[in-house]
Backbone as CSV, one residue per row, in Angstrom:
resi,resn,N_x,N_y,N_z,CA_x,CA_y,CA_z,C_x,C_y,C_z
1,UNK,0.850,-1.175,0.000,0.000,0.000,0.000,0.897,1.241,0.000
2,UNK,0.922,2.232,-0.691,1.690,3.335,-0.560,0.447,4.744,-0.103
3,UNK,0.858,4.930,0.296,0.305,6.455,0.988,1.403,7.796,0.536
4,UNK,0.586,8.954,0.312,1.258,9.954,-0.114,0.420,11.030,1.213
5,UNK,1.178,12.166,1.264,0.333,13.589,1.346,0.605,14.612,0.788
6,UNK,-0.761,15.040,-0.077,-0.459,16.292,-0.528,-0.887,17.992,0.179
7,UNK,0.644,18.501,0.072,-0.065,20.122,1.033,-0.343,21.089,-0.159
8,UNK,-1.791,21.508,0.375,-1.935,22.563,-0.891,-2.002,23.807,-0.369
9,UNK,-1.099,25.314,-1.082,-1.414,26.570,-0.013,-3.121,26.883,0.017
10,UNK,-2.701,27.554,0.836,-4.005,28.441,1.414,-5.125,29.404,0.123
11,UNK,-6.018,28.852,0.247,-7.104,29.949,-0.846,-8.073,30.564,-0.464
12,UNK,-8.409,31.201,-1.515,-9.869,31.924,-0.910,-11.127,30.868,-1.145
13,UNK,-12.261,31.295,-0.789,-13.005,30.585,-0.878,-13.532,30.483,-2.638
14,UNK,-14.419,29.034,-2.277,-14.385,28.729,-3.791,-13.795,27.746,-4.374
15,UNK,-14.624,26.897,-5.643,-14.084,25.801,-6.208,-13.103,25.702,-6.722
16,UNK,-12.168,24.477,-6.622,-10.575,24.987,-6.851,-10.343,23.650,-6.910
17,UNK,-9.680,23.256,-8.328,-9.728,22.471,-9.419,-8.264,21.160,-8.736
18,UNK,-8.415,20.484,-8.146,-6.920,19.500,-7.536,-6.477,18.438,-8.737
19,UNK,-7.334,18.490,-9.693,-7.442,17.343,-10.548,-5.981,16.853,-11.005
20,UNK,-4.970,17.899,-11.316,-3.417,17.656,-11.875,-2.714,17.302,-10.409
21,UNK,-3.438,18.064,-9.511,-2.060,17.645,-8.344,-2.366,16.075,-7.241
22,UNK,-3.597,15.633,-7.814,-3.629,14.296,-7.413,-3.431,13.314,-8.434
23,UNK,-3.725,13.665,-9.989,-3.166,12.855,-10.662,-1.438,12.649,-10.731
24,UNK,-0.573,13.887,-10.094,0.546,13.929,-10.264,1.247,12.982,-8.593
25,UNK,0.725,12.683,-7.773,0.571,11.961,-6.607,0.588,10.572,-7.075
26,UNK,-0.838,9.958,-7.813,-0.565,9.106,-8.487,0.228,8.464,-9.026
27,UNK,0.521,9.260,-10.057,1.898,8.630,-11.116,3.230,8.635,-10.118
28,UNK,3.186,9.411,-9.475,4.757,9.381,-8.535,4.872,8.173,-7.739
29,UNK,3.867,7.306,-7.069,3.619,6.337,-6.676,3.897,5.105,-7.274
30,UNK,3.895,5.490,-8.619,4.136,4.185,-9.609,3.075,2.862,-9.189
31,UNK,1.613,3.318,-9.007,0.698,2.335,-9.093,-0.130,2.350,-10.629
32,UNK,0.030,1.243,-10.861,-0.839,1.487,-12.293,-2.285,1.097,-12.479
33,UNK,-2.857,0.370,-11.140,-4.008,-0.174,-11.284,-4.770,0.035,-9.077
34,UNK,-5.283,0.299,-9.087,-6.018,0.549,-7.601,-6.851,1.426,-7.621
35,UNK,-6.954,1.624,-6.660,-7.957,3.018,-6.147,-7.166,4.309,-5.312
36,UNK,-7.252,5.506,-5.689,-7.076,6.392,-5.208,-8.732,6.847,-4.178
37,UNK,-8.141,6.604,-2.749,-8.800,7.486,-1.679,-8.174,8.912,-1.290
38,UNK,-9.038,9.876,-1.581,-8.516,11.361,-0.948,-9.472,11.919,0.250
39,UNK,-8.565,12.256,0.752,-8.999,12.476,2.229,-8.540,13.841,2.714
40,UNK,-10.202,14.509,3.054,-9.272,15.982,3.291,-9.613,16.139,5.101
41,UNK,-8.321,16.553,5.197,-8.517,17.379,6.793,-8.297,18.578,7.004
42,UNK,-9.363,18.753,7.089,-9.960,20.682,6.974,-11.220,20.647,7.803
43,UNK,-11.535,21.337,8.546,-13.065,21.359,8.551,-13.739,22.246,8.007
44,UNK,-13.975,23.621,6.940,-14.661,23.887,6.554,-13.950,23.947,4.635
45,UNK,-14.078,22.896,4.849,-13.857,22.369,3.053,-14.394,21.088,2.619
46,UNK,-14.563,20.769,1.318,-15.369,19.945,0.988,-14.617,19.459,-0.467
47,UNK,-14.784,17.886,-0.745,-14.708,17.668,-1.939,-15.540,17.502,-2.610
48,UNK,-15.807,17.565,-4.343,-17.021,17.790,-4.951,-16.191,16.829,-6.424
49,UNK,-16.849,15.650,-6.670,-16.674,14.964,-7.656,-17.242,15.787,-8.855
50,UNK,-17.115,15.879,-9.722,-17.755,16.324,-11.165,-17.166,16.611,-12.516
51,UNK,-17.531,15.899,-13.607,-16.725,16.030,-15.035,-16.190,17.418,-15.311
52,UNK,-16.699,18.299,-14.967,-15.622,19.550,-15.133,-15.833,19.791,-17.048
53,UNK,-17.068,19.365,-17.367,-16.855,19.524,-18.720,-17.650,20.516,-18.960
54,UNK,-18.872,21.433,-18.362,-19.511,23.137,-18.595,-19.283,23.628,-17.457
55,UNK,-18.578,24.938,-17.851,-18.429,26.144,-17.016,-19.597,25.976,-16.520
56,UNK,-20.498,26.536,-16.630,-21.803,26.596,-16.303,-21.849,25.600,-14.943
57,UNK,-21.665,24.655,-14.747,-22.163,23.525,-14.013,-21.156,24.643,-12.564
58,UNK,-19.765,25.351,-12.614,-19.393,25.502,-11.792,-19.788,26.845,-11.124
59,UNK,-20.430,27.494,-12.233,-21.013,28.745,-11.674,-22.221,28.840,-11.339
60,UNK,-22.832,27.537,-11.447,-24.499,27.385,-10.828,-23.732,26.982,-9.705
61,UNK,-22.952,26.499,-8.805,-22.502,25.426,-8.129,-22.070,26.815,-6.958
62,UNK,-21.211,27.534,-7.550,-21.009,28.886,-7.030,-22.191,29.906,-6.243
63,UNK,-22.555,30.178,-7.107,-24.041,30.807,-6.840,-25.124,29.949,-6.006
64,UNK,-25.173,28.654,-5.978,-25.869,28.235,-4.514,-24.752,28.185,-3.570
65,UNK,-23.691,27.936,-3.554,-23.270,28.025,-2.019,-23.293,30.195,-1.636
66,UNK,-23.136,30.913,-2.759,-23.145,32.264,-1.963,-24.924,32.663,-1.607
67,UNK,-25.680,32.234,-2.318,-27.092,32.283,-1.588,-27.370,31.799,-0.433
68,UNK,-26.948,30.455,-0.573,-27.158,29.203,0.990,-26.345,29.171,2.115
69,UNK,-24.671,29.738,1.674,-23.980,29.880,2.371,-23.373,31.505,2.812
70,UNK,-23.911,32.092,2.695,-23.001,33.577,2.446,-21.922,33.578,3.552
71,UNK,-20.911,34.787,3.234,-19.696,34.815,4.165,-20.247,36.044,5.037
72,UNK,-19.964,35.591,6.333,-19.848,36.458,7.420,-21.013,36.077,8.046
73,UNK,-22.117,34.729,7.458,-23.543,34.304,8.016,-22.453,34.103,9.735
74,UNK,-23.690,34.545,10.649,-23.277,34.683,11.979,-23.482,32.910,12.820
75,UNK,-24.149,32.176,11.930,-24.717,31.019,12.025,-23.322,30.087,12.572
């Protein structure tokens, strides 16, 4: 079993694309066949599976978390 960790800097809020820096985890591992588990430890972050193939899909995606979620909610 090989295990990696990846540190990513600090961002603002908002969807933010890991797709190259876990495929690049991958290949460094030299596994050619398994499963990649990613595991985040953060508590106010989230991972979000999705083809990434219409803009659109990420700016509807945007626009409900600033309606549902807004910054500075006292909640």
């Amino acid at each position: 079993m090989n295990t990696a960790t990846l540190r990513l800097p600090p961002a603002n809020r908002g969807l933010h694309d890991i797709t190259e820096d876990i495929a690049d985890v991958v290949v460094a591992s030299g596994v050619v066949n398994g499963l990649c588990h990613v595991f985040l430890q953060h508590t106010s972050a989230s991972l979000v599976i999705q083809e990434n193939a219409d803009p659109d899909v990420l700016r509807d995606m945007l626009d409900w978390f600033a309606k549902h979620v807004p910054d500075g909610d006292p909640a």
